[in-house]
C-alpha positions, 0 to 999 in steps of 0.5 A: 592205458592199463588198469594200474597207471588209469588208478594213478592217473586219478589218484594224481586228478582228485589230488590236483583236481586237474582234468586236462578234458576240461582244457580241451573243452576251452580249446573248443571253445577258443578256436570256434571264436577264432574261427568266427572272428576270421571267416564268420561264413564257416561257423556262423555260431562260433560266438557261443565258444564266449557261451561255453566259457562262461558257463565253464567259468561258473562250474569250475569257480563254484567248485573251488569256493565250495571245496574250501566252505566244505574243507576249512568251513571257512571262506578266504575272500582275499586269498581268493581274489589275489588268486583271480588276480594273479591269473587274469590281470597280468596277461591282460596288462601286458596285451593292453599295454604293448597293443597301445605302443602299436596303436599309438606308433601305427595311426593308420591301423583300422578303427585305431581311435576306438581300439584305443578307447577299447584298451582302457575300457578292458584295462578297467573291466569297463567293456561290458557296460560300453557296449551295452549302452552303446556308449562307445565302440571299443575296436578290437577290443570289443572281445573283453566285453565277456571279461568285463562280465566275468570279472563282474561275477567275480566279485559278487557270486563268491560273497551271494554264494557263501552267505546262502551257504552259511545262512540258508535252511534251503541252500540248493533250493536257493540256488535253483530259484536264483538260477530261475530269477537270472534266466527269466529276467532277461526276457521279462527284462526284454518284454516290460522294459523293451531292452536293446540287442545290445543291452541284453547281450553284453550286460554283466547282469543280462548275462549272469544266467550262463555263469549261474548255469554252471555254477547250479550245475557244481552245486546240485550235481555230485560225482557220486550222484546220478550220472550223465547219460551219453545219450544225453551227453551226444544231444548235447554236443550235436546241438551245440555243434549244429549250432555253430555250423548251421547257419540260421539254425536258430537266429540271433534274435532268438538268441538274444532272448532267451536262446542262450539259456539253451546253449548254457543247459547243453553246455552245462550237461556236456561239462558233467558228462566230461567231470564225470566220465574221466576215460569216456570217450569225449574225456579221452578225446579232449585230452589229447596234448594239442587239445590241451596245449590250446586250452591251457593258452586259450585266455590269452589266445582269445584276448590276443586273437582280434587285435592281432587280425586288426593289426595284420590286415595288412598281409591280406586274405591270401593262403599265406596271408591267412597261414601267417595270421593263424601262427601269430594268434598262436605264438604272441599267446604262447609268449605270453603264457611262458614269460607272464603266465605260468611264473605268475601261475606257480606264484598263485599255488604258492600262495594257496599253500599259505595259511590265511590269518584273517578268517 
């Protein structure tokens, strides 16, 4: 890349605020789940690619709400809530709805009634409290459990975050010490009241803390401020790929109770080193047109992706069966994407642009 087209390049960026670096990140994410939803013995950690979406989750949603406190000194809560709508509902609905035709036409499928239970339960942003009481088995719908605790964080973080920004004398000490609060509380939680595996797991409350790690990440951590080390960037990504690949590396029950603040702190330190070093060498990797392809579709891709495999357990376990398997978890998303996704996509720019008249 020449120097004057790299000048364009972020000129484009910081007017858009788009970093296709940060959508190779959620491909990373999403394939490690996909990956562990398939073959768990090839990547026994895979399930931190859930970790890494939610603390990217925070960091990017912190960032919007801040921008606007800063530009507009005011905050839209509805203009800010048709926009999560418009983004995460209509691709969920339509998954929820064309996977209860086929379960309802196909009795036969594995766990057929708790995945039907499992539709309604992530139709309704329910999931997370299910399964964290052990009050139902959702199926294959067990993966909506972390968009249950997304949609959660939706709904409280931007109304905690705007009173601390408008209020507080201290507002980046505040935020440290709630950070410090949702990361202790789970084990304290766990010691005092001796909660369940599951309870601390799946709860929206117990799993605040990754969401907040990015979210102090936006906040205390500037472009213009002190820099990422890659030093301290490569520490970060070999140990959440070591996590991923060895297996026992650091056991589930560690993670459970306070190992998953590590994973969220060497996720958050990666994520600067990505938003700001632009044309380093992770940037430039992750931004590469598959990388970004995948990430751009990796909500629907991961909403998709168990459900699909339940479904088509019936072509087996054989090279085809498995190629066929893969292509599917691909193409149902990318459909979805095209025809549901991105229309709906173009509507929320359009309604960022409208003024808001209610303050």
């Amino acid at each position: 890349m020449t120097r004057s087209s790299a000048q364009d390049e972020a000129l484009i960026r910081s007017t858009t605020g788009y970093q296709p670096q940060l959508d190779g990140l959620r491909a990373i994410a999403v394939m490690s789940v996909m990956v562990f939803h398939a073959r768990p013995e090839l990547l026994p950690g895979g399930f931190i690619g859930v970790d890494i979406f939610f603390v990217l989750s925070g960091f990017l949603i912190t960032r919007i709400i801040m921008k606007e406190l800063k530009v507009n000194k005011k905050f839209s809560f509805k203009r800010f809530y048709m926009r999560r709508a418009l983004r995460l509902f209509p691709a969920l609905f339509l998954a929820c709805v064309v996977l209860l035709v086929v379960y309802s036409l196909i009795p036969g499928l594995p766990q057929h009634d708790e995945t039907l239970f499992g539709i309604f339960a992530a139709v309704t942003y329910s999931s997370s409290w299910f399964t964290a009481f052990s009050i139902a088995d959702l199926g294959a719908m067990l993966p909506t459990w972390s968009l249950s605790v997304e949609e959660h964080f939706y709904f409280v973080w931007p109304l905690v975050l705007v009173l601390l920004f408008r209020f507080s004398k201290f507002f980046k000490a505040s935020v440290v010490l709630l950070i410090l609060i949702a990361t202790t509380y789970p084990l304290v939680a766990f010691v005092v009241f001796d909660w369940s595996v599951e309870r601390l797991h799946y709860a929206p409350d117990t799993r605040s803390a990754q969401l907040l790690i990015g979210c102090g990440a936006a906040i205390l951590v500037s472009k213009a401020g002190s820099r990422v080390p890659s030093l301290v960037a490569w520490f970060a990504i070999l140990f959440l790929v070591g996590y991923e690949l060895i297996k026992n590396l650091l056991n589930f029950d560690f993670y459970n109770y306070g190992g998953n603040i590590m994973i969220g702190v060497m996720t958050a330190i990666f994520i600067l080193h990505l938003d700001q070093q632009e044309y380093g060498l992770f940037s430039r990797l992750l931004s590469t047109r598959p990388m970004v392809w995948i990430g751009q579709r990796s909500y629907g891709i991961y909403l998709w992706n168990l459900p699909l495999i339940a479904v088509m357990t019936f072509m087996g376990s054989s090279l085809p069966g498995v190629a066929a398997k893969l292509a599917v978890c691909f193409i149902i998303p990318a459909i979805s994407f095209t025809y549901v996704e991105k229309p709906l996509l173009r509507l929320k720019r359009r309604f960022d642009k409208q003024p808001d008249r209610t303050g």
